[in-house]
N, C-alpha and C positions, 0 to 999 in steps of 0.2 A: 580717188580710185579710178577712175574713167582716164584721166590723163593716164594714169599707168597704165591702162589697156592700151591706149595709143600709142605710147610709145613702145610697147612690147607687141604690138601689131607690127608697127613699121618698124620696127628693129629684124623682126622675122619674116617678114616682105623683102626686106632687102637683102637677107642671106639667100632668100630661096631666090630669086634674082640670079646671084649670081651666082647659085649654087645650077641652075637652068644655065646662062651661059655658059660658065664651066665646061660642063655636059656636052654642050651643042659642040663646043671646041672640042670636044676629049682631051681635055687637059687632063694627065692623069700625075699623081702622085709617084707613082714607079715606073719608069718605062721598061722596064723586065716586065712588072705583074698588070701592068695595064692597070692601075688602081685610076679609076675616076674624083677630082678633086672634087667636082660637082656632088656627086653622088654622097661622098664622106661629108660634102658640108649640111646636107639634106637630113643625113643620118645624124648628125652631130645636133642637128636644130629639132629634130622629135626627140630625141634622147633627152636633151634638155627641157622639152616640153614637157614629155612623161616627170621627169623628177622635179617638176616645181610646183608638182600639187602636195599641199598636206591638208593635214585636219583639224578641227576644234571640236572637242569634245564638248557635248553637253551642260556638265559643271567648270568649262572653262571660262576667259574673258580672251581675244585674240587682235594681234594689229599687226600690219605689215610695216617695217621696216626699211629703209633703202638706205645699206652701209650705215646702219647703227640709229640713223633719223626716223624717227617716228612719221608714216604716209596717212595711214587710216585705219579706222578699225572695222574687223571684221565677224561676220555672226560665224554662229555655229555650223559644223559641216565641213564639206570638201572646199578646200580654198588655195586658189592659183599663187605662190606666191616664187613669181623669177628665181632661179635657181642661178648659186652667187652673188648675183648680185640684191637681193634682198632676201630677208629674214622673216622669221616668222614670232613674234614676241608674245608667250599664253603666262597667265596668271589663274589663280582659283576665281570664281567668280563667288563662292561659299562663302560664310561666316569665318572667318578667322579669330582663334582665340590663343593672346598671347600671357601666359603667366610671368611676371617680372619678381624679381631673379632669374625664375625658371622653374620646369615643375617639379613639387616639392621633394620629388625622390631623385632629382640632380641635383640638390642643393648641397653642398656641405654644411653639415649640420654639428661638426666636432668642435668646430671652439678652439680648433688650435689654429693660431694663425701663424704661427713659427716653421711650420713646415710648408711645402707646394698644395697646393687644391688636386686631387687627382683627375685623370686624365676626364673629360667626360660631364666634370661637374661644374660647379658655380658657388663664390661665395655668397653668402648671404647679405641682402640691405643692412645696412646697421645704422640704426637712427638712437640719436639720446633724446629720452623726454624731459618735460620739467618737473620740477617738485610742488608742493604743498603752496611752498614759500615765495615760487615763483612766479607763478601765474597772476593773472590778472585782476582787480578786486570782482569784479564782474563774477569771472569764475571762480573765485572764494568763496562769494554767496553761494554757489552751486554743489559747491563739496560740503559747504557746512554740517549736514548730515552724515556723512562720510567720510568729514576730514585728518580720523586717524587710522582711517584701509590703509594697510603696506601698500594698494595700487597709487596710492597718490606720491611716493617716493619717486626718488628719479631715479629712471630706469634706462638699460639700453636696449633695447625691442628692436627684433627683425622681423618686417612687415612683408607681405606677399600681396600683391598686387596682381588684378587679371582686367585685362584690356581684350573688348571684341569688336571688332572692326569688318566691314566689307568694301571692297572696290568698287563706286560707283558705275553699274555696265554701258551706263550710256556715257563714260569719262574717264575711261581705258587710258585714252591717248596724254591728260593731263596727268595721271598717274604714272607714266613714264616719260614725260617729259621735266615733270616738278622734283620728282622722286625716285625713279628709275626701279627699284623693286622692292619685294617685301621687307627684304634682311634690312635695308637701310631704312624706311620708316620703322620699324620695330626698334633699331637703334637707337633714332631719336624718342622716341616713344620714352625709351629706358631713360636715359638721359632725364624726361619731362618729370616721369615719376620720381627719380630720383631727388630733383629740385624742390617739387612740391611738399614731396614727406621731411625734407629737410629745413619745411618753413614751417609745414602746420605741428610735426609730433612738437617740437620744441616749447611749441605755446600752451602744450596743455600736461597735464600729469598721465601716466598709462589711463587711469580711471575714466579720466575723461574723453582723451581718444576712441577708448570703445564705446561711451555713450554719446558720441559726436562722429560717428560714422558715416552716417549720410552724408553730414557735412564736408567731411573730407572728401569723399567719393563724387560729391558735386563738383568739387573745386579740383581733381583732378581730371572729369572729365571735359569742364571749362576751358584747364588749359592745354591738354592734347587735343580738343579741335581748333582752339586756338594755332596751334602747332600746325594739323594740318589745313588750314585756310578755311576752317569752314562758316569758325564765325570768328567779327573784328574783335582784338584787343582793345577792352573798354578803356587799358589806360594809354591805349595810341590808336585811336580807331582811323587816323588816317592815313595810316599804314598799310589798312587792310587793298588789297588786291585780289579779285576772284579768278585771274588769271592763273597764280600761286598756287590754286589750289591742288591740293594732290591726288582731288579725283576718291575720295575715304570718305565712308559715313561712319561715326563713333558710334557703334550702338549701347555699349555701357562699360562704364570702369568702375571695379569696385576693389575694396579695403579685403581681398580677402583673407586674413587670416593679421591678427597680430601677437608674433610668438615670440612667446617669451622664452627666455634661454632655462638650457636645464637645469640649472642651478636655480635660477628664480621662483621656475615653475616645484621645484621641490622646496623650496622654501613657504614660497604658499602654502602649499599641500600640509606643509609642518604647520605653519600657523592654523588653519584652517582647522587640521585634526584637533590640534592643541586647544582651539576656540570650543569645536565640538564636544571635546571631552569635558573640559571647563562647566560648559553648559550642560551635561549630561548630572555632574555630578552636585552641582545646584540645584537641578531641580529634583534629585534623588534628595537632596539632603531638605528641600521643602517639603516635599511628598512626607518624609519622615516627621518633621515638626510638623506640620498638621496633622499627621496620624497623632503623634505623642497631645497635640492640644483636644483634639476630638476625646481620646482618650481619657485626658483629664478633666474634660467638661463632661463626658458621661458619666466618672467619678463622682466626680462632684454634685450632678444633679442624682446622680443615685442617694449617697450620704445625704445629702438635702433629703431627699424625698423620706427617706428611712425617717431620719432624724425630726421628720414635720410630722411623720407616723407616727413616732412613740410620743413627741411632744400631743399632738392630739388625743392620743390614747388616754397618755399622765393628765392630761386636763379633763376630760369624761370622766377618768375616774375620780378624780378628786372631787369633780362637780355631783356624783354621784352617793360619794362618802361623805362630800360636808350637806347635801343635803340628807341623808340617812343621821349625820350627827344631829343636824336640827331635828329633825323629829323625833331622834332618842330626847336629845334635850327637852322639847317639848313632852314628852312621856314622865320625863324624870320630874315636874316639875311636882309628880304628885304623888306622893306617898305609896301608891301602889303601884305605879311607873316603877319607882327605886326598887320595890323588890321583886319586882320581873326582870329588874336589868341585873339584880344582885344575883337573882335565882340562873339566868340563862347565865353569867358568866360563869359561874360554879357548874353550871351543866358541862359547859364547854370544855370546863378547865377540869374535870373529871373525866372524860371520854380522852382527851388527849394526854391523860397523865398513864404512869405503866402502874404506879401505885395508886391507893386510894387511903391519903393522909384524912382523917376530920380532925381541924383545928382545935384548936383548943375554945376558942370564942361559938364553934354551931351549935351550942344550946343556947345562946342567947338569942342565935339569928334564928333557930327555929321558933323560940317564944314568939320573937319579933312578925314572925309570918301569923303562928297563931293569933295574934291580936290585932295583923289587920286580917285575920277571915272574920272575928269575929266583930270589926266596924263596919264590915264590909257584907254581914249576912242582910240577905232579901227581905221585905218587909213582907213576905209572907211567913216567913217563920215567925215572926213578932206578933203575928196576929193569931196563928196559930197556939202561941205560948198562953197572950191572955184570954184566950177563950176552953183553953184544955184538950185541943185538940176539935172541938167541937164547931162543927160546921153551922 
């Protein structure tokens, strides 16, 4: 930077020189208008002094130029940069974020590839993944839970990719010397990503791709600083050179988005619902057979219970009537038992009849009664009889 002062010192020392000689001769440009050559070259050297100032903005990154060579770089502010014969080269000094393809509402997204991409847009990445079948045993063991998702089919996915990057401020000058500007790193950039998703989707099924995202996103931002010199190529590291460098810090590359095409993503959707439904009506129809089993186990423990109820009822009572028989039997066993049991059954069998039949045999059964009253009278009478009453 100093040398250019000097020599734009003494470059403008010697016009005015002789733009003073000039003068002192009146050497004039017209001899009609007396025009002084001196004087116009004076005016010629402020004039160009005024227009070789420009500026840097704030959020810029700024260097001077001489016929296209990169001099030095310059801060922010008012800054002298010779007019013609040098330039002024600014860049953002901001975060730059680059979406590859492009952002997703420039993309074509119609699937036809038989016509032109219209004005404005960009096709889509198109990468094929692997299947099921193809990967690695390694990652067989990892799908094993999973290994009949439609994601594990091979598919052909258009991936979006966002790369953000900044110009190192203090390495302006290698960023235009390695690189020359943004459009052409972003190119290579594209390019990088392209190569990478063209190594990694291959190896894995969609399924796995989304559960291996980091992974990718590692390995793409390895090899775009690879790209721009920031760190060696571990499978040539004695290639690397930091002179190369482009002057970028990578600040992140990610996987963002991996989209599947419309037809795919509506084929999911169909699966998916279809799975849903599936499942809904499973477990309607279990809900139902445990309703119907509940049902028939409270059935059944009702009937039990009923059926244990009249069973204990029928055994009480039986237990009740064969001891009531044992004690008729025991009554019976004596003469005058028989005809309490003969006397109440004919009571019984009288109250519940509408007529009132006497057999043909009740004089003999009434004998029968009088002659046990008469085994059966108190031996107070007896005493009564052989005494004549007499006390």
């Amino acid at each position: 930077m100093i040398s250019l002062w000097i020599w734009v010192m003494v470059t403008y020392a010697i016009f005015a020189c002789v733009a003073l000689v000039l003068m002192e001769k009146e050497v004039s440009i017209d001899e009609k208008n007396k025009w002084n050559l001196g004087w116009a070259i004076l005016s010629i050297e402020f004039f160009h002094f005024g227009l070789s100032f420009r500026t840097v903005g704030p959020k810029s990154l700024g260097a001077v130029l001489l016929f296209g060579r990169p001099l030095h770089q310059v801060k922010s502010g008012l800054v002298y940069v010779p007019f013609i014969v040098c330039q002024l080269a600014k860049e953002t000094k901001l975060v730059i974020k680059e979406q590859f393809p492009a952002e997703p509402e420039f993309v074509d997204k119609s699937g036809l590839d038989n016509r032109p991409v219209p004005t404005g847009y960009l096709k889509p990445i198109r990468v094929t993944t692997a299947s099921r079948d193809m990967i690695s045993d390694e990652d067989k063991v990892r799908i094993k839970e999973f290994k009949d998702h439609p994601l594990n089919e091979i598919m052909t996915l258009e991936p979006s990719v966002v790369v953000r990057f900044q110009i190192r401020g203090d390495d302006f000058i290698s960023f235009l010397t390695n690189i020359g500007s943004i459009e052409h790193a972003v190119s290579q950039m594209r390019d990088t990503v392209d190569s990478v998703l063209n190594i990694e989707f291959p190896k894995r099924t969609p399924a796995l791709i989304i559960i291996d995202k980091e992974e990718i996103n590692r390995k793409l931002r390895e090899k775009i600083e690879i790209l721009v010199g920031e760190i060696p190529d571990p499978e040539d590291p004695d290639s690397f050179n930091q002179e190369e460098s482009w002057g970028i810090n990578v600040i992140n590359v990610q996987l963002a988005d991996v989209d599947l095409s419309k037809t795919i993503n509506q084929s999911l959707r169909d699966v998916a619902d279809s799975k849903l439904r599936y499942e809904v009506g499973v477990k309607e129809a279990e809900k139902k057979k445990k309703s119907r089993e509940l049902e028939g186990e409270g059935e059944k423990k009702f009937e039990t219970d009923k059926g244990t109820g009249v069973a204990n009822a029928r055994l009480s009572f039986l237990e009740a009537e064969a001891e009531g028989l044992e004690k008729i039997a025991g009554v019976a066993k004596t003469t005058e038992g028989k005809v309490a049991i003969i006397s109440k059954t004919q009571e019984e069998a009288l109250k519940n009849a509408k007529y009132s039949i006497i057999p043909e045999g009740l004089g003999s059964l009434i004998s029968s009664v009088q002659e046990i009253l008469k085994k059966t009278k108190s031996p107070d009478d007896d005493d009564d009889k052989k005494t004549g009453g007499k006390k």
